[in-house]
C-alpha positions as CSV (number, residue, x, y, z in Angstrom):
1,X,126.8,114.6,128.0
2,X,126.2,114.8,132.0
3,X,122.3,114.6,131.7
4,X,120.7,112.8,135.0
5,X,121.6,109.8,135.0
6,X,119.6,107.3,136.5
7,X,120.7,104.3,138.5
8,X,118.2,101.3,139.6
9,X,119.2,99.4,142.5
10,X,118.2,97.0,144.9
11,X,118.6,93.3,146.3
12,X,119.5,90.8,143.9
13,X,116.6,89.2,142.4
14,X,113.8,91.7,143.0
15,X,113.5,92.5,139.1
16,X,116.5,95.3,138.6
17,X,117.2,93.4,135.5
18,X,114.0,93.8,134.1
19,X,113.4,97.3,134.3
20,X,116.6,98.5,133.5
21,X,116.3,96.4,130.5
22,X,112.8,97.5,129.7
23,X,113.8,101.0,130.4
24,X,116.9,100.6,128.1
25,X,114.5,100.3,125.4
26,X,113.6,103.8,125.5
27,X,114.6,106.1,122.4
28,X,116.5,108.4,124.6
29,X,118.1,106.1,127.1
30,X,121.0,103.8,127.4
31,X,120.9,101.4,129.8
32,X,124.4,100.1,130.3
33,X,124.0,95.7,130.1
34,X,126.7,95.0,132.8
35,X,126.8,95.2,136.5
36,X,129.7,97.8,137.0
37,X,129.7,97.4,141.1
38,X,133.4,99.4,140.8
39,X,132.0,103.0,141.0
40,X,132.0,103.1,145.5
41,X,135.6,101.9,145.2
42,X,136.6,104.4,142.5
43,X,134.9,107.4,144.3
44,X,137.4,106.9,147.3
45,X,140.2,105.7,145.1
46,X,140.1,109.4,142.8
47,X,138.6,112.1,144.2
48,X,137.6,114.8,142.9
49,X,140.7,116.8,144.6
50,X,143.1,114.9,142.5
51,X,141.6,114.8,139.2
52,X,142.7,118.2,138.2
53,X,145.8,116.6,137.1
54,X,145.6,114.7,133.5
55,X,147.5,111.3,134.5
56,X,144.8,111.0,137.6
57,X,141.8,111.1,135.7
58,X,143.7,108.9,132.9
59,X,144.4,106.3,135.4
60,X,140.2,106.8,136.3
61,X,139.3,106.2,133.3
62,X,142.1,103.1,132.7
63,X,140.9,101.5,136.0
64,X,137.3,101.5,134.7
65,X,137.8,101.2,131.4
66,X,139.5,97.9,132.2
67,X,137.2,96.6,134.7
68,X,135.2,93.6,134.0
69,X,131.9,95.4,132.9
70,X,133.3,97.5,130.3
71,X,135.5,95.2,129.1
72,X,132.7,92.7,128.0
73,X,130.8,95.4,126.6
74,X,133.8,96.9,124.4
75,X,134.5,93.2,122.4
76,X,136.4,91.9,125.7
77,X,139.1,94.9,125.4
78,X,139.4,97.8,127.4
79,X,138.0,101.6,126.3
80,X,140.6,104.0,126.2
81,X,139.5,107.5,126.4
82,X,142.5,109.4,124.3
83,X,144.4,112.3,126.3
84,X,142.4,114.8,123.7
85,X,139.1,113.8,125.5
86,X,140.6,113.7,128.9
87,X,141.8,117.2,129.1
88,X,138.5,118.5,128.5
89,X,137.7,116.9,131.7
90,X,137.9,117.9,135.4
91,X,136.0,115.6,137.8
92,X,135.2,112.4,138.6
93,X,131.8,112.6,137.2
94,X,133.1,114.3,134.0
95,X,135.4,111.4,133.2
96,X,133.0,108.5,134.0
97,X,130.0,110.2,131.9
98,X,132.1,110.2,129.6
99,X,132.6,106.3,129.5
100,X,129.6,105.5,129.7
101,X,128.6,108.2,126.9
102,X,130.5,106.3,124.7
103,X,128.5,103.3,124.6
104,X,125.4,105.6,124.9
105,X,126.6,107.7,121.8
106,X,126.5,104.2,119.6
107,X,123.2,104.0,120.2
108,X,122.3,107.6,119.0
109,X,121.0,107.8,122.7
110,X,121.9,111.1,124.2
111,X,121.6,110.0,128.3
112,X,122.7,106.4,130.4
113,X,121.7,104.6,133.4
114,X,123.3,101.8,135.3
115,X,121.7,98.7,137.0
116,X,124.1,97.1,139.5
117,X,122.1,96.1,142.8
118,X,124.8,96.6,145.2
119,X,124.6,100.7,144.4
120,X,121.8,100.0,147.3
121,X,124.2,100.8,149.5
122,X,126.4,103.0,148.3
123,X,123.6,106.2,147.4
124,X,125.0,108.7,149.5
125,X,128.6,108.2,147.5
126,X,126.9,108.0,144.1
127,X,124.7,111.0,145.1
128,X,127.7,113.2,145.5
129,X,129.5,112.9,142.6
130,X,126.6,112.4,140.4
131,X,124.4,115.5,142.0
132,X,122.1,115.3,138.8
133,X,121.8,111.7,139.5
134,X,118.3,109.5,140.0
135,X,117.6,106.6,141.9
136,X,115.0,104.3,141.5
137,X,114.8,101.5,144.1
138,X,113.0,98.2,143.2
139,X,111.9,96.1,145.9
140,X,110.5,92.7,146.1
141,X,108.4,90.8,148.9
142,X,111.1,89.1,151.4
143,X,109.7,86.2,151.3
144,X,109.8,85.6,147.6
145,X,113.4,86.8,147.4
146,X,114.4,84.6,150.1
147,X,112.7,81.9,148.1
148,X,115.3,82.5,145.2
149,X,117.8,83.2,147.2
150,X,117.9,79.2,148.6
151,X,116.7,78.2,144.9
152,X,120.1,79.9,143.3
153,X,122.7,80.1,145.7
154,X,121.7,77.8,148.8
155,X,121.6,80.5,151.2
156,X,119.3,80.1,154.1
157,X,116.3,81.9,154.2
158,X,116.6,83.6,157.8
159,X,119.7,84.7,156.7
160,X,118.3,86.5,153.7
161,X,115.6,88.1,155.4
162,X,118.1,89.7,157.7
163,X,119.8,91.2,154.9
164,X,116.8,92.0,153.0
165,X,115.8,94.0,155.8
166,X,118.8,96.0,156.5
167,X,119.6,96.5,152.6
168,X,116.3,97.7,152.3
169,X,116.0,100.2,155.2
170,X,119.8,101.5,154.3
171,X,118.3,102.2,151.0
172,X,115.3,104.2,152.2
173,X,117.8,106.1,154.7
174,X,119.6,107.6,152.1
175,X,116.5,107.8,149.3
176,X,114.9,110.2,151.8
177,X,118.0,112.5,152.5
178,X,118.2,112.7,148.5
179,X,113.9,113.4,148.4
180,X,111.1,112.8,146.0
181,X,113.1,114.0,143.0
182,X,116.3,112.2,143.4
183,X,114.7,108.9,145.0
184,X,112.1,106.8,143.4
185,X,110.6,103.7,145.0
186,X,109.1,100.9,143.2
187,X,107.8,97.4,144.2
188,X,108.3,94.3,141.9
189,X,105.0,93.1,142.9
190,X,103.3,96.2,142.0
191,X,105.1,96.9,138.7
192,X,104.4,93.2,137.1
193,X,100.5,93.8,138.2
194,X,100.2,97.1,136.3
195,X,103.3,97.3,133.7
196,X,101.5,99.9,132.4
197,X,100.9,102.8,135.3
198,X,104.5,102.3,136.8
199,X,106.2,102.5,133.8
200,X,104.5,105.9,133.0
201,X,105.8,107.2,137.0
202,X,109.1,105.7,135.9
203,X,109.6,107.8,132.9
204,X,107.8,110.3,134.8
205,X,110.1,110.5,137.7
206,X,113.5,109.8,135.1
207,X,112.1,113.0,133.1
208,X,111.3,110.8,130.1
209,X,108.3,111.1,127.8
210,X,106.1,108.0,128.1
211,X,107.0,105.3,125.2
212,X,105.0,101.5,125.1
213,X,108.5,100.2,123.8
214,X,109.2,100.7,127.7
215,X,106.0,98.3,128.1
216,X,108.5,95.2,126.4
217,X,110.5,93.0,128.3
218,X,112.8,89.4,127.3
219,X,111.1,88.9,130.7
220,X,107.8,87.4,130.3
221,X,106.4,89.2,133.9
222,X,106.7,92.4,132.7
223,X,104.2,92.0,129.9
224,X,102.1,88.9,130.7
C-alpha cells in the first residue's frame, strides 16, 4: 500500500483534530481516529537492521497492534497481522503500512494519515522511515492556545508559551531540512477564515484532487 502518507502535527489544541478529520473525509484518504504517539519509540525499539528476521517484525507489529490506539479502533482487541502477511515484509515502514492499511482497506480507501500532535517533534525519525511521507504542521496564535491550555488542564500560561515556542521552532527546524514537498505549514487562524483556499493547498500539497466533502467538519469553525 506505501503511498505518501501524510501526518498532521502540532501543539495540542491548535485544530489537528479538525483537519485530520475533515481531511479523513476525503474519498481516497484514511485518516486514522486515534492518537498513536508510539511510532518515535518503536523506530528505536526495531530498526530497520533487525527486521529482516520474521519474529522481529512480528513482535513490531504485536507491540503496535496492541497499543492503545489500535486497540480501540479494532473493537478493543489487538490486530494481528498473520505470519503469511508478515513475510512479505522487510522494513519498519513495510510492516506499519501495513497496519494502518488495514483499517484504510475497510474503508475502500487506498492511502492513510495519522494525527497525533506530539509527531511535532519527532519529524526527523518519522521522515526516515517513512521517506514518501508528508507533513503538514498546523499552528495556532500562542496566545489563544495558552488560553485553552489554563481552560483544560490548569497550566500556566507563561509556561505554555515557552513550550509553544520551542515546539513550534523544533517543528519548522526539521520542516525545512525535509522542504516544500515534504513540509506543509498551515495556521488555524488562517484555515477557519478561508476553509475553502487552504483546504484546496492541503489536498494540493497531500497530492489529492480537490473534494468539498473536505470543506465538512463535526467542528462548527471549519465551516461557519
Amino acid at each position: 500500500m506505501i503511498k505518501d502518507q501524510i501526518f498532521i502535527v502540532g501543539i495540542n489544541g491548535s485544530g489537528t483534530t479538525m483537519l485530520a478529520e475533515a481531511l479523513g473525509r476525503h474519498p481516497e484518504l484514511y485518516m486514522f481516529p486515534q492518537e498513536t504517539r508510539v511510532l518515535p519509540y518503536l523506530v528505536h525499539r526495531y530498526p530497520d537492521s533487525i527486521l529482516h528476521d520474521l519474529s522481529a517484525r512480528r513482535a513490531l507489529a504485536g507491540a503496535l497492534g496492541r497499543s492503545r490506539a489500535f486497540w480501540r479502533c479494532n473493537g478493543n482487541q489487538p490486530l494481528v497481522l498473520s505470519d503469511e502477511v508478515l513475510v512479505a515484509l522487510d522494513d519498519f515502514s513495510s510492516v506499519v503500512d501495513a497496519m494502518y492499511g488495514h483499517f484504510a482497506q475497510l474503508e475502500g480507501k487506498q492511502r492513510w494519515g495519522d494525527k497525533s500532535p506530539m509527531y511535532l517533534q519527532h519529524i526527523d525519525v518519522l521522515a526516515q522511515v517513512f521517506p514518501n511521507a508528508r507533513f503538514i504542521h498546523i499552528y495556532r496564535d500562542g496566545r489563544d492556545s495558552a488560553q485553552s491550555f489554563h481552560r483544560r488542564w490548569k497550566q500556566s500560561p507563561s509556561r505554555t508559551i515557552f513550550r509553544w515556542k520551542k515546539a513550534i521552532a523544533l517543528g519548522r527546524e526539521q520542516g525545512k531540512r525535509l522542504g516544500v514537498t515534504r513540509y506543509f505549514e498551515l495556521s488555524y487562524e488562517d484555515l477557519t477564515a478561508d476553509p475553502e483556499n487552504w483546504m484546496r493547498r492541503v489536498c494540493t500539497f497531500v497530492g489529492l484532487d480537490f473534494c468539498p466533502t473536505v470543506l465538512s467538519s463535526s467542528m462548527q469553525y471549519m465551516d461557519e
